[in-house]
VOKEMI-70273 format. One record per residue (C-alpha): residue number from 1; y negated, z, x negated. Coordinates in Angstrom, 3 decimals. Layout:
BEGIN
   k        Y        Z        X
 NUM        Y        Z        X
...
% end
This chain:
BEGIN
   k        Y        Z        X
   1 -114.140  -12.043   39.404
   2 -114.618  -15.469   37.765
   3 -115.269  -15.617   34.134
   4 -117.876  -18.329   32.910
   5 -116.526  -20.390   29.933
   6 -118.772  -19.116   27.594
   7 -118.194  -15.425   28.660
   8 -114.314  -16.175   28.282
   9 -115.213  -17.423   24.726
  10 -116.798  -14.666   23.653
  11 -115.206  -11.968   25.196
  12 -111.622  -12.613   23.258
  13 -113.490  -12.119   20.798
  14 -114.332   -8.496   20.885
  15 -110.489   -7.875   22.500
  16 -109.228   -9.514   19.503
  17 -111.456   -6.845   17.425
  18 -109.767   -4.135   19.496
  19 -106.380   -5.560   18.823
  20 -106.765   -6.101   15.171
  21 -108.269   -2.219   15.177
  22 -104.802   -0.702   17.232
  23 -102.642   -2.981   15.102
  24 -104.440   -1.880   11.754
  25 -104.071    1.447   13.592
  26 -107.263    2.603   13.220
  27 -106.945    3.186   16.662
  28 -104.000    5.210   17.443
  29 -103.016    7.657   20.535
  30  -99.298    8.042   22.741
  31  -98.519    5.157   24.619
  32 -100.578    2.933   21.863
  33  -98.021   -0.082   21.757
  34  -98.142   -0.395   25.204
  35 -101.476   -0.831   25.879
  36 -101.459   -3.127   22.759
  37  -98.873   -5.442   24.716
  38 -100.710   -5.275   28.155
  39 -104.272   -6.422   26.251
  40 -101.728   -9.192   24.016
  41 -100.853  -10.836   27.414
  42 -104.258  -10.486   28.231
  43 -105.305  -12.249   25.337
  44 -102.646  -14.983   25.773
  45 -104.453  -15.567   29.938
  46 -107.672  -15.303   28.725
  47 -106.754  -18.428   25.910
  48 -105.252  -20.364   28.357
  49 -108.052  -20.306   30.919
  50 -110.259  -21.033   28.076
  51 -108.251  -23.719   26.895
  52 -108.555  -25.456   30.398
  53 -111.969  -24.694   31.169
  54 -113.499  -25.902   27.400
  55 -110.675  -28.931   28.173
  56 -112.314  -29.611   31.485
  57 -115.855  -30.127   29.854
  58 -117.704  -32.834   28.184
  59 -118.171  -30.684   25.238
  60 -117.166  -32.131   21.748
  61 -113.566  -32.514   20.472
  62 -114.052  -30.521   17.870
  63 -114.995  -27.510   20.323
  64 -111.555  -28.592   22.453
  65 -109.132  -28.700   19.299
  66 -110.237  -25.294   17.770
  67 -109.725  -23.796   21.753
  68 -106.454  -25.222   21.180
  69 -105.592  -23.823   18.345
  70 -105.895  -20.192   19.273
  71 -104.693  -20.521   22.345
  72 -101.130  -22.276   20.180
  73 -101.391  -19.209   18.326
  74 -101.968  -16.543   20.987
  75  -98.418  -18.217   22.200
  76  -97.383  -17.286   18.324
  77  -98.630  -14.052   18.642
  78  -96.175  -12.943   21.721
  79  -93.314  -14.380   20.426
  80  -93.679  -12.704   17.259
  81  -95.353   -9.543   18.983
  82  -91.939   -9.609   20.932
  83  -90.271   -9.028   17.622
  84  -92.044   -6.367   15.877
  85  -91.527   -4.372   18.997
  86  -87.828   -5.148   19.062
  87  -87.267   -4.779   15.116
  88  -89.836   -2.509   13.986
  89  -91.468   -1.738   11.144
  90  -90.067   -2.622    7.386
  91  -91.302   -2.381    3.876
  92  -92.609   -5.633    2.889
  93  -91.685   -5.997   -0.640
  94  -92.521   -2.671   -1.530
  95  -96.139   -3.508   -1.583
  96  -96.606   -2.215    2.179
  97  -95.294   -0.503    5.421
  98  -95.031   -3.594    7.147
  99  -92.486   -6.309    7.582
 100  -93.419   -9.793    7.097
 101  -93.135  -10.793   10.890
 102  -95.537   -7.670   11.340
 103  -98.194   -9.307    8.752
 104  -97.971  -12.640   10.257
 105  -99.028  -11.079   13.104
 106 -101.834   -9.528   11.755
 107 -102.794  -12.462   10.227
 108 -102.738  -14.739   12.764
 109 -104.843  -12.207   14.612
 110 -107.360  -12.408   11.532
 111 -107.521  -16.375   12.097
 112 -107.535  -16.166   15.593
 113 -110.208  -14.151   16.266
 114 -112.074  -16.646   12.937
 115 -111.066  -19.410   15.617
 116 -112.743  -17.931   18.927
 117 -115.576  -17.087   16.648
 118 -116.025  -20.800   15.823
 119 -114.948  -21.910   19.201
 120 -117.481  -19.866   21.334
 121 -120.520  -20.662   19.128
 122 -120.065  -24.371   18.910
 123 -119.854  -24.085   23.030
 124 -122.552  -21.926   23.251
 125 -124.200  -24.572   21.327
 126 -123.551  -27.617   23.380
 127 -124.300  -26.141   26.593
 128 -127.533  -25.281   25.295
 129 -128.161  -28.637   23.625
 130 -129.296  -26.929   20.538
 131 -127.716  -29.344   18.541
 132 -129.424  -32.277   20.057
 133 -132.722  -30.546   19.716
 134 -134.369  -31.197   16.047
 135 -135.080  -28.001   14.227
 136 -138.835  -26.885   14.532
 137 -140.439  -27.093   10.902
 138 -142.342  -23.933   10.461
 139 -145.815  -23.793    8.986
 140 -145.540  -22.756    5.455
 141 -148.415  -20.976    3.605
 142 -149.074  -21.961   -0.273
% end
């Protein structure tokens, strides 16, 4: 099964949310780091073919550089996802139960999925032209 660009675009999206839910671990059960790697390499294949599909396109660079930026930080996101699983969890500061490589994570997460966000609707919108369109004045009543 072949994704469509814009169906790539939008479904990171809603895996990101699922990510950000297990990390925030609202979403906990055995086995729950796992499965948060396995859908983390997922997330870093899905980028990349959405990196090289949006690339491939006449779409605007605007569209191509904010692709490129998540998929730069979904290759963040391993390498530091790599470490929290290796280190573990710390206090950060005292303020929280969560060492600062484990917060960058999070927050990169937090932009990320901001980024796809962006990223899919700006697509969306050039392939539909809606931008070229002019915006239908509605009929106002006094």
């Amino acid at each position: 099964m072949v994704l469509k660009t814009h169906q790539g675009l939008y479904g990171i999206i809603w895996l990101m949310l699922l990510l950000i839910l297990i990390q925030s671990g609202a979403i906990n059960f055995p086995g729950v780091a796992y499965v948060h790697m396995g859908l983390g390499a997922l997330v870093l294949v899905i980028s990349y073919v959405n990196y090289d599909s949006v690339a491939k396109t006449a779409c605007p660079d605007r569209t191509k550089r904010i692709v490129k930026t998540y998929f730069s930080f979904s290759i963040a996101q391993a390498v530091l996802g790599v470490i929290v699983f290796v280190v573990g969890v710390y206090d950060l500061f005292g303020i929280c139960q969560m060492g600062i490589i484990q917060f960058l994570h999070l927050f990169i997460a937090i932009a990320m999925i901001t980024q796809a966000a962006s990223a899919a609707t700006s697509y969306d919108m050039w392939e539909e032209k809606e931008f070229l369109q002019p915006a239908k004045a509605e009929a106002t009543t006094p």
